[in-house]
N, C-alpha and C positions, 0 to 999 in steps of 0.2 A: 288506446292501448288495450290489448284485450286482459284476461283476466288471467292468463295464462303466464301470460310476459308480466304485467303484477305481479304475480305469485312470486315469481323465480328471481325478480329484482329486489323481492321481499328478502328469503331467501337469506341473496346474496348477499344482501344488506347487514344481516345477524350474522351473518360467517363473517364478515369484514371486521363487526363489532368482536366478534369472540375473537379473531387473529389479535385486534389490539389489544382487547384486554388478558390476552391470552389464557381465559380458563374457558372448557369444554369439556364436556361430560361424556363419560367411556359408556356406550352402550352393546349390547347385542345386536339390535336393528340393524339392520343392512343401511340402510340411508347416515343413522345417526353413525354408525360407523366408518362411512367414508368417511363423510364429517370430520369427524375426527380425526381422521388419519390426514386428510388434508389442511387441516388448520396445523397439526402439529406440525407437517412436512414445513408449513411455511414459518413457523414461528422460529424449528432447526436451522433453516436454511440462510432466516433472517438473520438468527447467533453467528452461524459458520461464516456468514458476509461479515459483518461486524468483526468478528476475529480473523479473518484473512487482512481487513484493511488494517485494522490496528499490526498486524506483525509486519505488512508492505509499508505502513509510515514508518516504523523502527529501524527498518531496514532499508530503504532510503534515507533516517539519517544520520546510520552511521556510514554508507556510502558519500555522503556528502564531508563527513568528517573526516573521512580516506583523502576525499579529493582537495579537501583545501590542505591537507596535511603534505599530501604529495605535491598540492603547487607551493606550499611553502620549499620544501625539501628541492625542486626542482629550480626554484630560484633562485634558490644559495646557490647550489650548487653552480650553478652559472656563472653568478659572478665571482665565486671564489674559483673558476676556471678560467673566466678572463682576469681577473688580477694573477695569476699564475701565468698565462699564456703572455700578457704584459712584461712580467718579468722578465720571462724569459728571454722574448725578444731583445727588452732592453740588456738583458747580459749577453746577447747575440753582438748586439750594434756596439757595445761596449770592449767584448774581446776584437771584434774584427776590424775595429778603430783601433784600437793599441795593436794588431798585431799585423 
């Protein structure tokens, strides 16, 4: 490996360590200043991931609580449609016997 490709995996190597430990020093330097700007981009972007999933789990499970709420609701209401539609029938068969 030349000494080049070294250098730059070196490098990369300290930016990785600074993204986890997240501190990074604000410079003037043109270089130190990407730096920075890119460490913090990912550290941001790390948070903003982290709080998108945490509000898409919330929010999957109160859709979840909709839906078992809505198959309970829908299977009453079923059967207290067939015992109604039951009835009826039998007071169908009932009048048209007696009459």
């Amino acid at each position: 490996m030349s000494s080049v490709a070294a250098s730059a995996i070196r490098h990369l190597e300290k930016m990785v360590e600074k993204i986890k430990t997240g501190i990074v020093v604000f410079s003037r330097n043109p270089p130190k200043l990407l730096e920075y700007i890119m460490v913090k981009t990912v550290i941001v972007s790390d948070k903003a991931e982290e709080a998108i999933v945490v509000m898409i789990k919330k929010f999957t499970n109160l859709m979840a609580m909709l839906q078992r709420s809505l198959s309970r609701s829908i299977l009453l209401a079923s059967l207290w449609f067939g015992l109604l539609f039951t009835m009826a029938l039998l007071l169908l068969a009932v009048i048209y016997s007696i009459g």
